[in-house]
ZASE-720104 format. One record per residue (C-alpha): y, x, z. Coordinates in steps of 0.02 Angstrom, whole numbers, plus 50000, padded with zeros to 5 digits. Each point is the difference from the previous one (the first is absolute). Layout:
((Y, X, Z))
...
This chain:
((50062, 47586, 52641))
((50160, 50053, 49932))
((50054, 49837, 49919))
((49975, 49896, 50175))
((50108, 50138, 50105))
((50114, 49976, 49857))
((49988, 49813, 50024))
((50031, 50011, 50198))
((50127, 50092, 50014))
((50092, 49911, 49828))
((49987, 49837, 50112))
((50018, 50092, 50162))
((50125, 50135, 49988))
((50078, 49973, 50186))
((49848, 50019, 50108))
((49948, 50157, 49917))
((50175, 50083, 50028))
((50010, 49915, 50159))
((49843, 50091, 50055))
((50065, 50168, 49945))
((50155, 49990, 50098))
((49898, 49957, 50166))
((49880, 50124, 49962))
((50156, 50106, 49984))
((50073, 49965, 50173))
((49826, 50001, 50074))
((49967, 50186, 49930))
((50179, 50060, 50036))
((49980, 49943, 50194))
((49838, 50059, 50041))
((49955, 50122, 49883))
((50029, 50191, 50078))
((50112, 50140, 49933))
((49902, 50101, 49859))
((49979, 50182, 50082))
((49964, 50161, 49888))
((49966, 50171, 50042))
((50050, 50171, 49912))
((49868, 50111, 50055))
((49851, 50033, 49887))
((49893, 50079, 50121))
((49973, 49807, 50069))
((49948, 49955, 49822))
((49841, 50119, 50003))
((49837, 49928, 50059))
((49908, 50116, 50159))
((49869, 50088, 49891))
((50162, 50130, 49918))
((49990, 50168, 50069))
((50213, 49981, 50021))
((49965, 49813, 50123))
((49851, 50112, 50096))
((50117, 50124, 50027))
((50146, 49906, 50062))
((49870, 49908, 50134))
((49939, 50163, 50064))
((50179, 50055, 50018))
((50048, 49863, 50111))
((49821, 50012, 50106))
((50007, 50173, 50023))
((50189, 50029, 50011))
((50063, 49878, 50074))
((50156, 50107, 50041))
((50034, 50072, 49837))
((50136, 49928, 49905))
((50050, 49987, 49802))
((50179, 50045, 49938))
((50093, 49829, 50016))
((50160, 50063, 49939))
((50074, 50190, 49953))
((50178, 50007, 50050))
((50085, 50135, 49862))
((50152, 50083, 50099))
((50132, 50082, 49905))
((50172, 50060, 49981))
((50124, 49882, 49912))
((50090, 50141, 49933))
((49818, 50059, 49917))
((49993, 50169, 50109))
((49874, 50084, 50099))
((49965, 49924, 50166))
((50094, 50099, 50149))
((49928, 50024, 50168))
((50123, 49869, 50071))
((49955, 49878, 49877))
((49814, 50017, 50016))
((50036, 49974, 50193))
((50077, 49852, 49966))
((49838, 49941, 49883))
((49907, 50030, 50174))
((50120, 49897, 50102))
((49993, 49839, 49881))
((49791, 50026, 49994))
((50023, 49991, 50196))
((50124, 49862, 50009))
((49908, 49883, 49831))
((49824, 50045, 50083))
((50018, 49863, 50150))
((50095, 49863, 49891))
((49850, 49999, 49876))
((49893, 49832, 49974))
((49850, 50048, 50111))
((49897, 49872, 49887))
((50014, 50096, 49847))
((50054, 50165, 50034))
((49952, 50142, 50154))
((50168, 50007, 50101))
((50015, 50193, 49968))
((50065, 50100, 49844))
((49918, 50159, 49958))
((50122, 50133, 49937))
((49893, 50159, 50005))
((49868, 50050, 49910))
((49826, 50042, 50082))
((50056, 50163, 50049))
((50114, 49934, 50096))
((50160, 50049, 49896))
((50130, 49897, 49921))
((49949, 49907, 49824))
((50101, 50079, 49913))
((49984, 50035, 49794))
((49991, 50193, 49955))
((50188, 49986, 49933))
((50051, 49930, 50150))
((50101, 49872, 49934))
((49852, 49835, 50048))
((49936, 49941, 50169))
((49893, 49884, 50024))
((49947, 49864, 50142))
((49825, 49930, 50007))
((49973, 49829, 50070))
((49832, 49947, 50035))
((49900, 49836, 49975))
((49987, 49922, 50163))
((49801, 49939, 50033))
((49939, 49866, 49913))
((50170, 49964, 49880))
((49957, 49999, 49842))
((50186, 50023, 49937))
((50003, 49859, 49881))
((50029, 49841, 50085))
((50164, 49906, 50035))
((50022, 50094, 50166))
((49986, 50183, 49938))
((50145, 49961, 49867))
((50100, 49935, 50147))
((49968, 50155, 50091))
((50047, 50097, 49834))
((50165, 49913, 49985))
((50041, 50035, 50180))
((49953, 50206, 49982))
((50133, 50006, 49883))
((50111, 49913, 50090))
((49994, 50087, 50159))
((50008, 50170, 49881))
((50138, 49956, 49919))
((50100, 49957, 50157))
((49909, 50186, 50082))
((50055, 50101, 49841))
((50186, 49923, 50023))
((50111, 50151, 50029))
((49910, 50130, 49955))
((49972, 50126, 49829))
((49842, 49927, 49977))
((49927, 49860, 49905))
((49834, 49927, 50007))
((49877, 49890, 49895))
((49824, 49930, 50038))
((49849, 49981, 49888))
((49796, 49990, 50037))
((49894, 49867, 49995))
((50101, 49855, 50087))
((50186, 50057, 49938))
((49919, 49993, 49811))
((49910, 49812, 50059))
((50170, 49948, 50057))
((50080, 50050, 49835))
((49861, 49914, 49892))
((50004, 49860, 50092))
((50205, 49992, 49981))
((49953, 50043, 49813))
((49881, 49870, 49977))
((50118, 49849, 50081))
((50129, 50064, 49892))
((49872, 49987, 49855))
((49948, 49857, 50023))
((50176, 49913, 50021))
((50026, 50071, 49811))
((49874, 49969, 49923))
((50018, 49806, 50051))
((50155, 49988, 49950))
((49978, 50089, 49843))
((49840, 49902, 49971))
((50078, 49806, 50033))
((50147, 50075, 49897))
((49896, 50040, 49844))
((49895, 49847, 50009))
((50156, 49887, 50030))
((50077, 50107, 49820))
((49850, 49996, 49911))
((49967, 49812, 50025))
((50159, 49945, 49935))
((49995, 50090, 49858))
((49824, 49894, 49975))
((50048, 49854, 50070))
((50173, 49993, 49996))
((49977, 49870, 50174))
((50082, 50025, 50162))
((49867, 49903, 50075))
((49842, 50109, 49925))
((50092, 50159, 50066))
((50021, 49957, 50178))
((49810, 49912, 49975))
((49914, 50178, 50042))
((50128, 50050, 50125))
((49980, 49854, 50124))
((49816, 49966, 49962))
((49937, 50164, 50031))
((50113, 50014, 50145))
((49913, 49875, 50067))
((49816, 50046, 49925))
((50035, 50199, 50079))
((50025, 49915, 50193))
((49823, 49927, 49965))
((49936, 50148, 49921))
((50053, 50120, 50147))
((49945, 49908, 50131))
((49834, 49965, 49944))
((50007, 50190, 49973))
((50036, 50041, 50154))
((49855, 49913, 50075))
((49882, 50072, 49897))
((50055, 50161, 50046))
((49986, 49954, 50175))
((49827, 49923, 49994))
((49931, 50125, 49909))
((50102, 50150, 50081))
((50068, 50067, 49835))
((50128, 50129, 49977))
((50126, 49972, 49864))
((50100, 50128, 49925))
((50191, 50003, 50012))
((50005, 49983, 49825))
((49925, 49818, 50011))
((50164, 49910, 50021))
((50084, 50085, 49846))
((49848, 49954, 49898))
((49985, 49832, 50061))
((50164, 49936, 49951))
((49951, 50078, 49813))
((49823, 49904, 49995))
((50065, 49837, 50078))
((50188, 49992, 49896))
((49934, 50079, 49820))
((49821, 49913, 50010))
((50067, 49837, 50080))
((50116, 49994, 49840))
((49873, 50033, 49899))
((49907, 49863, 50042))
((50157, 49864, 49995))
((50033, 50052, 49800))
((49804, 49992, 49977))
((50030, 49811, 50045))
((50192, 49979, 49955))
((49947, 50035, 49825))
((49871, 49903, 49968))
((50094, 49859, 50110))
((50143, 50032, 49893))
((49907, 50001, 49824))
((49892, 49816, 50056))
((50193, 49918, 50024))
((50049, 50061, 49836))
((49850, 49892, 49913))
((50017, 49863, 50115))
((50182, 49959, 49966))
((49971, 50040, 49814))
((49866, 49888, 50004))
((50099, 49856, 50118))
((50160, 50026, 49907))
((50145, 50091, 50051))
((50079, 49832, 50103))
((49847, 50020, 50117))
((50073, 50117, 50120))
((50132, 49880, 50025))
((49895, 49858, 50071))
((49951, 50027, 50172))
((49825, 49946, 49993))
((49962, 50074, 49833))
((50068, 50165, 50069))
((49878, 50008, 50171))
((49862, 49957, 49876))
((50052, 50161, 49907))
((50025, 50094, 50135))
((49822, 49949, 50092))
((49916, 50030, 49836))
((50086, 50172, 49978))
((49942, 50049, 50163))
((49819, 49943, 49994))
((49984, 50078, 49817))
((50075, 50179, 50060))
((49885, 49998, 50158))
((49848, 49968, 49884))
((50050, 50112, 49871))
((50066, 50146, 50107))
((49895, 49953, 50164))
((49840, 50113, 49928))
((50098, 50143, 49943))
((50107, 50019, 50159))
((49844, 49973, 50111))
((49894, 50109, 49906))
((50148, 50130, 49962))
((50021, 50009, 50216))
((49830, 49985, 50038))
((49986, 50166, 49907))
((50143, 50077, 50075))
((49915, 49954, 50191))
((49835, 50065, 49946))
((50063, 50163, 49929))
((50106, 50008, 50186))
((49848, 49960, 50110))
((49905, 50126, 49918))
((50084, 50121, 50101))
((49908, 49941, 50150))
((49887, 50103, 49928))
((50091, 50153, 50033))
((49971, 50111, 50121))
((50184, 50032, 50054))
((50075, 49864, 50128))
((50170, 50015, 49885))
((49916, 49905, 49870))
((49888, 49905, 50101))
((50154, 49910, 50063))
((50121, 50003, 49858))
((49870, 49925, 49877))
((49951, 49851, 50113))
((50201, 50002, 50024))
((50051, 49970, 49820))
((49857, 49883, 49958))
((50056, 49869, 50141))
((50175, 50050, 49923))
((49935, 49945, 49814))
((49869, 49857, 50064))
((50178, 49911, 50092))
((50084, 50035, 49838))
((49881, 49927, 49884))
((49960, 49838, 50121))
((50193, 49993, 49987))
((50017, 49999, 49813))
((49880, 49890, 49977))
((50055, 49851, 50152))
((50193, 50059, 50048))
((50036, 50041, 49829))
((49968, 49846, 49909))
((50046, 49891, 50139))
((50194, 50060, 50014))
((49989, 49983, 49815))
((49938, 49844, 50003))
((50156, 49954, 50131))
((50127, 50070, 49905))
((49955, 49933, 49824))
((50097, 50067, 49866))
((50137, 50054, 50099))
((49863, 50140, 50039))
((50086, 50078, 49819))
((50193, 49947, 50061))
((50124, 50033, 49915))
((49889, 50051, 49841))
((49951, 49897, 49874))
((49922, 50106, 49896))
((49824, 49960, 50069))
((49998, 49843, 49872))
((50009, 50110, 49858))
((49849, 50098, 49932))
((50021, 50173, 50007))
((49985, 50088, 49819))
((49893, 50126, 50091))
((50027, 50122, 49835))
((49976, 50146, 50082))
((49810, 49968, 50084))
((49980, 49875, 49850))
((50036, 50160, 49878))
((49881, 50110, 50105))
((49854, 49854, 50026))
((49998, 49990, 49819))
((49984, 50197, 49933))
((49878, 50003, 50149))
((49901, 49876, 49935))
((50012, 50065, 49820))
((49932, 50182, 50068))
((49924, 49998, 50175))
((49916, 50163, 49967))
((50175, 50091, 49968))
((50085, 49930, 50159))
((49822, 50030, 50092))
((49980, 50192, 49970))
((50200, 50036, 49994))
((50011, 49907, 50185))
((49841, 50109, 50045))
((50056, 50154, 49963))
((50177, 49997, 50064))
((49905, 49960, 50181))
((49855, 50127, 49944))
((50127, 50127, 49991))
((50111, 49974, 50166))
((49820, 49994, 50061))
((49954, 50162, 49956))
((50133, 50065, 50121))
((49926, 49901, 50145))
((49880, 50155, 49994))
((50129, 50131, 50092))
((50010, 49876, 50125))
((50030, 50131, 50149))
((50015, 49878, 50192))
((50128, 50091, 50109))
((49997, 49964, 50202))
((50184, 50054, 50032))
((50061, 49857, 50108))
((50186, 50084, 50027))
((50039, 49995, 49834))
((50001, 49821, 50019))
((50150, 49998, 50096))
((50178, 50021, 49931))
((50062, 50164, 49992))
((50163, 49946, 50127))
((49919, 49945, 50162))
((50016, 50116, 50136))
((49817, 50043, 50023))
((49976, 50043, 49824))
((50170, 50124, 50025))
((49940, 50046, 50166))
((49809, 50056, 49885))
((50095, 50088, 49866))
((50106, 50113, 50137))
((49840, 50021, 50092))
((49898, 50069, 49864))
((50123, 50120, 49939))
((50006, 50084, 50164))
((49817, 49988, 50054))
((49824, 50011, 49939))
((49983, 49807, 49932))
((49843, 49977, 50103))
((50076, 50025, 50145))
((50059, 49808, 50000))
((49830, 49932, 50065))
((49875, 50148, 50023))
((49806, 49940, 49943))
((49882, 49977, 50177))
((49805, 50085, 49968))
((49905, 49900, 50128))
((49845, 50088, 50039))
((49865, 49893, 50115))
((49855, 50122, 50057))
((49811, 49879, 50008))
((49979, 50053, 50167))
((50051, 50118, 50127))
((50183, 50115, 50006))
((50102, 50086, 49866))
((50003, 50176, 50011))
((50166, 50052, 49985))
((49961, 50180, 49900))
((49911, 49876, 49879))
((50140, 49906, 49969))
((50135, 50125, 49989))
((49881, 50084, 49847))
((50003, 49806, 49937))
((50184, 49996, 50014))
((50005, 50181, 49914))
((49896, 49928, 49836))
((50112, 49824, 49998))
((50170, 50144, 49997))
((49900, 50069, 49837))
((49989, 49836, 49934))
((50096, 49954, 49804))
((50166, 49897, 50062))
((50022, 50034, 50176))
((50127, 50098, 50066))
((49979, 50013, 50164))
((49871, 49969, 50152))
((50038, 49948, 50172))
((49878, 50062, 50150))
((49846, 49884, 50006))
((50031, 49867, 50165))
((49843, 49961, 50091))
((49987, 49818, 50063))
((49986, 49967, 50195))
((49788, 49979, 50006))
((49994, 50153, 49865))
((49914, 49899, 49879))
((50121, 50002, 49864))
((50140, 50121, 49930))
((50180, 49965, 49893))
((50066, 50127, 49887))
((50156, 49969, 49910))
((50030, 50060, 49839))
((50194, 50008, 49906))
((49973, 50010, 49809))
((50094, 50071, 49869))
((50064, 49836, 49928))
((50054, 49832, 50067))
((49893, 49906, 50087))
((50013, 49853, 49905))
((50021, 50078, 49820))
((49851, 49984, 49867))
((49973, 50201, 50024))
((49940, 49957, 50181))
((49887, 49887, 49965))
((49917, 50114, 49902))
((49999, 50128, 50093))
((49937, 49903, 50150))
((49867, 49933, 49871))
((49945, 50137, 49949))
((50007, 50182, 50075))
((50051, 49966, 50159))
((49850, 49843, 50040))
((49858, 50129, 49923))
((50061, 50132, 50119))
((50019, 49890, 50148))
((49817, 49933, 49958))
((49913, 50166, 49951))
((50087, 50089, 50122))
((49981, 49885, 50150))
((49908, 50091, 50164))
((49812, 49951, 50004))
((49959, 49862, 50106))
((50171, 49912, 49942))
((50061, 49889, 49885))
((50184, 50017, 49919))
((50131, 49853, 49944))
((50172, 50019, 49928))
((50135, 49890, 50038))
((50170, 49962, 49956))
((50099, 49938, 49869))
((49922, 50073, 49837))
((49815, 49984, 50060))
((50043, 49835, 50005))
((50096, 49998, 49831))
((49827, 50092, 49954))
((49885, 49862, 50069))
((50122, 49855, 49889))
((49955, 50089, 49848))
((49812, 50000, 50004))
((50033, 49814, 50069))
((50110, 49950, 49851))
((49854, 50095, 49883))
((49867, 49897, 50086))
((50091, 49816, 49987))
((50032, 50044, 49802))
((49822, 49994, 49977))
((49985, 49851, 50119))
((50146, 49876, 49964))
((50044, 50031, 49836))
((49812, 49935, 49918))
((49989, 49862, 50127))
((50165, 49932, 49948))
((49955, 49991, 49849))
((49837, 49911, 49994))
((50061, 49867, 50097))
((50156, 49964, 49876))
((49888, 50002, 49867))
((49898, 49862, 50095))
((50187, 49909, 50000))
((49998, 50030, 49812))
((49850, 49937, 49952))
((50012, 49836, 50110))
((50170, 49981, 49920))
((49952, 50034, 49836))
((49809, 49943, 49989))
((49978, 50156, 49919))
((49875, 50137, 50037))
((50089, 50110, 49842))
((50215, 49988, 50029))
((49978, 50066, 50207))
((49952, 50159, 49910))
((50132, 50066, 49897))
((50113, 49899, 50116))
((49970, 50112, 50106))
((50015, 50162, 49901))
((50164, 49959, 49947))
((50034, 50017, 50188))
((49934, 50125, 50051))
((50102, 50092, 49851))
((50173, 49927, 50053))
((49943, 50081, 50174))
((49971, 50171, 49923))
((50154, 49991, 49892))
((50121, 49944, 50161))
((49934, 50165, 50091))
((50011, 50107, 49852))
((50184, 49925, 49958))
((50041, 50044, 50211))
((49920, 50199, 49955))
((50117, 50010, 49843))
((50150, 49963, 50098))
((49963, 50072, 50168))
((49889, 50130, 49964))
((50035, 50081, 49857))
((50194, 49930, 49974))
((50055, 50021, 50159))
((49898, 50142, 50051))
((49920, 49931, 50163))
((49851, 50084, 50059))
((49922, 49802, 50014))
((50005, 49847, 50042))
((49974, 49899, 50131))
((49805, 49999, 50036))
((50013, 49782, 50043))
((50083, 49983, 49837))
((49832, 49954, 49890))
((49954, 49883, 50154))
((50164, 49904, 49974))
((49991, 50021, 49804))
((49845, 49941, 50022))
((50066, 49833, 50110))
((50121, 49955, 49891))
((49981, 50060, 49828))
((49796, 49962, 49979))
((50029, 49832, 50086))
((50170, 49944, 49935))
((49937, 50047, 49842))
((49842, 49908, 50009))
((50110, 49844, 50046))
((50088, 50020, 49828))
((49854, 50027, 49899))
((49947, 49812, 50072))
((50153, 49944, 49953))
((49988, 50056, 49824))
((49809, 49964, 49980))
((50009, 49801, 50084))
((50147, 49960, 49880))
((49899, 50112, 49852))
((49854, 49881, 50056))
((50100, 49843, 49981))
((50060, 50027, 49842))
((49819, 50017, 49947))
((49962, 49835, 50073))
((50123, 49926, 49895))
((49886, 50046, 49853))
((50068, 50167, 49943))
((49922, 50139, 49957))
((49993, 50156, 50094))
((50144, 50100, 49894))
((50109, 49849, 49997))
((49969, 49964, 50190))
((50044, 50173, 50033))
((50160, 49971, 49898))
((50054, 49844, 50103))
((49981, 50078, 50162))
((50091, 50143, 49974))
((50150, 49881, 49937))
((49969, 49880, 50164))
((49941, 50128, 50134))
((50073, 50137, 49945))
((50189, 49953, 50075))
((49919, 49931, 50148))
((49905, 50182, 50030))
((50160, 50085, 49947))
((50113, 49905, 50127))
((49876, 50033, 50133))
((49964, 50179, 49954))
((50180, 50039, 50013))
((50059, 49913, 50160))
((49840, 50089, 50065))
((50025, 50153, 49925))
((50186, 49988, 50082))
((49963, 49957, 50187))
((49887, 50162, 49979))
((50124, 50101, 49944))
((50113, 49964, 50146))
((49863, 50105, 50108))
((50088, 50132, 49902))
((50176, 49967, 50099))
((49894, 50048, 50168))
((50065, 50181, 50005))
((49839, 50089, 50029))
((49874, 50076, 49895))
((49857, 49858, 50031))
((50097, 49858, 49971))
((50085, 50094, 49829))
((49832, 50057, 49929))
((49920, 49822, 50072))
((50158, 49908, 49906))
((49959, 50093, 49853))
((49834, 49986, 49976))
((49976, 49803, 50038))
((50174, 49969, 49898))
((49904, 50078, 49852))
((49825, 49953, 50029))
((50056, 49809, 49992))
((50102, 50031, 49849))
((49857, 50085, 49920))
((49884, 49859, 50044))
((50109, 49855, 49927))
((50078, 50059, 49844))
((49858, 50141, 49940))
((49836, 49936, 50063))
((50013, 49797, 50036))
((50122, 49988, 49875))
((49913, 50088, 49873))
((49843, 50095, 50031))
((49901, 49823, 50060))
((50046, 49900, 49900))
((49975, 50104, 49839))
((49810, 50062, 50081))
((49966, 49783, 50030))
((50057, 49992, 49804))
((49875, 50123, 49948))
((49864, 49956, 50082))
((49998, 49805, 49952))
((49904, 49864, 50080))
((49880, 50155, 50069))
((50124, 50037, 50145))
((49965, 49827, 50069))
((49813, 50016, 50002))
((49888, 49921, 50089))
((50114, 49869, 50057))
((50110, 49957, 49839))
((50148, 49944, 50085))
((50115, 50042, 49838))
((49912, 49816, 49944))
((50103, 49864, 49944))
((50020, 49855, 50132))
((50037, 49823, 49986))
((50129, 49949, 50095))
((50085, 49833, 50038))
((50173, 50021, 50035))
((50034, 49900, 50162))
((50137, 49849, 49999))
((50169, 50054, 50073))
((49991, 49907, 50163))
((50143, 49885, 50069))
């Protein structure tokens, strides 16, 4: 299969990149703008208690609104607030009120409290404006961030003149940040990614040609990519997250390079043999040269074709797996990032070799060092004392990723969103000023919707319900319960002690205050909590679910990959074990540093998700590429030591290149500015680094040493083949 694509496109080269760019155009015209959403309530299915009690919110209150955005009032000169100045607070409410965007916000601003006095903090010093969330606005789409931008606006200009200044935060201020945050992200982390990749391939290389190869074709492989994106999230009705974008330019820029050395170098290392074998005059006869150049290509397609397509269909198993979660984040972002890495691979494999093909061997301009052999002394060194003791470089490889492993154990998820936005936007300074002044729940009190089975609330009933839900572990303070028009259904609003969206919260919400809210509910009812950490609350037990789900399925069907690859029922096995090990020792590493360096409470709680995207899969492609070239060797009659030895000296610099371009474009996540993308950076920066130079580099090969000719059972594909070496065609 791999040697006739390698023979079409050898003789072909122009309709295959011809094809791309239409497909380009065609994609780029049509295709519609990739949308994502920021609010993880919409990634819940309808069974979670938090979803049910959103949807009886809106039925039953139709009316009632959410904080929007809290307005924190205050006197430049840090002082306490003076009757004239909180006047003035109540003539910019009245005057900001009308100008609001009706479609995301209620055209009024609350600055009293529900006694009717103003909102004032006990050292008088804080007051605060409430802006609700008009009906059916869900505060994160393109139109409440407008709305945001112009609140702040029309405050600035209302605040002009006066000893007061003002800053907004809530729900949509803190969207619009992120979503400033994330563009700004994801602006540096391209840059800083096409940067490193252009660096790192020169040093490689040392061709201008091969460093602008991965800028301009996975430029043009990303247009296809997103637009074919795009519509699946539109025929399907998936919701990406807002970190998509970011993460795409990672996959498609450090995994589309990937891909081009996995063929540059065994392009590169077939035109070494050729011209030794022609002669070194036979790159200066047209016609001898093509014939090189056509043979190189063809060879490196059927050489690296099986790797590369079994390396990426790996990576877009492990992804689609996720459409076996239960959360609509990953439902969409792993379908997302397999059409990412299935346009990549059908790239490397057809684009790839045809521009090659076209540019000959000015694809290495101005270099010449591509004619010379490398020494290779450092991966020959290291082939060779593998080779001579497998079982030392087996068990020393195992137990430096046993031991980062053990760490994976304190593992502790955290669900605090606003840390993940830099400490200098205004709604994270508006927060901070806010919670020194007032209870932290206060931001976004928790709704207790209670539906009765039949019949009217009693009101005495529900006041003693509101009395037990005051007694409650976490919450501060109750509101008076609100009955809904046909008396069917009741809202009580709790403010707890800590921030809505911190990790205390959600256990709080989790715990104490759901069992009182259930055990205490009237009889004849039926209790939900909302908000914010009920549904932080309903994400964990999600995540905890699609662990048990996603993570075995994954694997069973890479290990089908394996063993077709391999015809081996043995290798899939400890294949397999050596990644789930570099995925243990990548999330202990991230506890070391974060955790128990740094002194964070946690981590993110999507970080083993994405460890498990990149690292497990990533890693699994490396592990082919070690094994396939550990195979050939074999082939070639050596024994299992010795073929051990000479892929390490031939693989190994093709895994290292590729682990540490990959391993860079990662890093640059780290350059984001937020605690996600910094722990995310981290943790798939390492993970790849672990998985090239400790476990393929290493830890495979050595365990394939060891266990012989047995590790290709039943199929016995380390067997020596006869091979006739084609003519060079002219």
């Amino acid at each position: 299969m791999f040697r006739s694509l390698g023979r079409f496109i050898a003789h072909h080269p122009w309709y295959v990149i011809g094809t791309w760019l239409v497909l380009a155009v065609l994609v780029a015209a049509f295709a519609p703008a990739l949308q994502t959403t920021s609010e993880e309530s919409e990634f819940l299915p309808d069974h979670y208690e938090s979803v049910q009690a959103i949807e009886l919110q809106a039925e039953k209150f139709p009316g009632a609104t959410s904080p929007a955005a809290i307005l924190v009032f205050e006197r430049e000169d840090g002082e306490a607030l003076t009757e004239d100045d909180q006047a003035e607070v109540t003539r910019i409410a009245e005057e900001l009120g009308p100008e609001l965007g009706a479609e995301t916000f209620v055209q009024q601003v609350v600055t009293t409290d529900p006694q009717g006095n103003p909102n004032v903090s006990e050292d008088g010093q804080v007051q605060l404006g409430i802006v609700g969330l008009a009906e059916g606005a869900t505060g994160f789409d393109p139109q409440a961030f407008e709305d945001a931008e112009d609140l702040r606006s029309d405050l600035d200009d209302l605040v002009e003149g006066t000893d007061l200044s003002v800053q907004s935060t809530g729900s949509v201020p803190q969207g619009l940040d992120s979503q400033e945050s994330s563009e700004q992200t994801l602006a540096i982390v391209a840059i800083a990614t096409i940067v490193l990749i252009v660096g790192l391939l020169a040093l490689i290389f040392r061709s201008v040609v091969i460093c602008l190869m991965p800028v301009v074709l996975v430029g043009l492989v990303s247009v296809v990519a997103n637009g074919l994106i795009s519509w699946a999230n539109e025929i399907f009705g998936l919701q990406a997250d807002s970190s998509i974008e970011a993460i795409l330019v990672v996959v498609l820029y450090g995994i589309g390079t990937d891909y081009i050395l996995f063929f540059l170098f065994r392009y590169r290392e077939r035109l070494r043999h050729l011209v030794a074998e022609q002669g070194d005059s036979a790159m200066s006869d047209p016609v001898t040269r093509r014939a090189i150049v056509k043979n190189g290509v063809e060879y490196a397609i059927e050489r690296a074709g099986e790797a590369i397509a079994s390396a990426g269909g790996a990576v877009i198993v492990a992804f689609l797996a996720l459409l076996l979660s239960s959360l609509s984040i990953f439902k969409a972002i792993g379908p997302a990032l397999a059409i990412a890495v299935g346009v990549t691979l059908v790239a490397a494999l057809t684009l790839v070799p045809a521009t090659v093909r076209v540019l000959g061997r000015a694809v290495f301009w101005p270099s010449k060092s591509w004619r010379r052999e490398p020494e290779a002394a450092r991966f020959g060194a290291l082939g060779r004392r593998l080779g001579k003791r497998p079982a030392v470089h087996a068990l020393a490889s195992g137990l430096v990723m046993a031991a980062l492993a053990v760490f994976a154990l304190g593992f502790n998820p955290s669900f605090d969103f606003s840390s993940s936005l830099p400490k200098d936007v205004e709604s994270t300074e508006a927060l901070e000023t806010f919670q020194e002044h007032f209870a932290a729940g206060q931001t976004e009190p928790v709704p207790v919707i209670v539906e009765s089975d039949g019949g009217t609330l009693d009101q005495q009933e529900l006041e003693t319900y509101a009395a037990a839900l005051a007694e409650a572990e976490g919450v501060s303070q109750v509101y008076p319960p609100q009955i809904s028009e046909d008396g069917s259904a009741a809202q009580i609003s709790l403010v707890l002690d800590s921030d809505p969206v911190s990790d205390q919260a959600l256990q709080d919400v989790k715990g104490p205050i759901r069992d009182v809210a259930h055990e205490a509910a009237p009889e004849g009812t039926e209790a939900f909590v909302g908000g914010t950490p009920s549904v932080f609350a309903d994400l964990q037990d999600a995540m905890e679910r699609d662990y048990s789900v996603v993570f075995p399925a994954a694997a069973i069907v890479i290990m089908i990959i394996l063993a077709l690859l391999l015809r081996s029922l043995v290798a899939p096995w400890y294949l397999m074990a050596a990644v789930g090990l570099g995925f243990a020792a990548t999330l202990g590493a991230s506890v070391i540093v974060f955790q128990h360096i740094q002194g964070e409470a946690g981590l993110i709680f999507m970080l083993p998700i994405y460890i498990y995207l990149f690292v497990t899969a990533l890693g699994t492609d490396y592990n082919i590429l070690m094994i396939a070239r550990l195979r050939e060797e074999a082939r070639e009659g050596r024994e299992p030591r010795e073929a051990a030895a000479e892929a390490v000296k031939h693989a190994g610099p093709t895994i290292a290149a590729a682990g540490v371009i990959l391993a860079g474009t990662f890093a640059s996540l780290m350059l984001g500015g937020n605690a996600l993308f910094e722990s995310m950076g981290f943790a798939l920066s390492v993970g790849i680094l672990i998985a090239a130079f400790v476990m393929a580099m290493f830890f495979t090969p050595a365990l394939t040493a060891l266990i012989g000719h047995a590790a290709w059972w039943p199929g016995h594909g380390d067997e020596k083949k006869q091979e006739v070496p084609e003519p060079l065609e002219h």
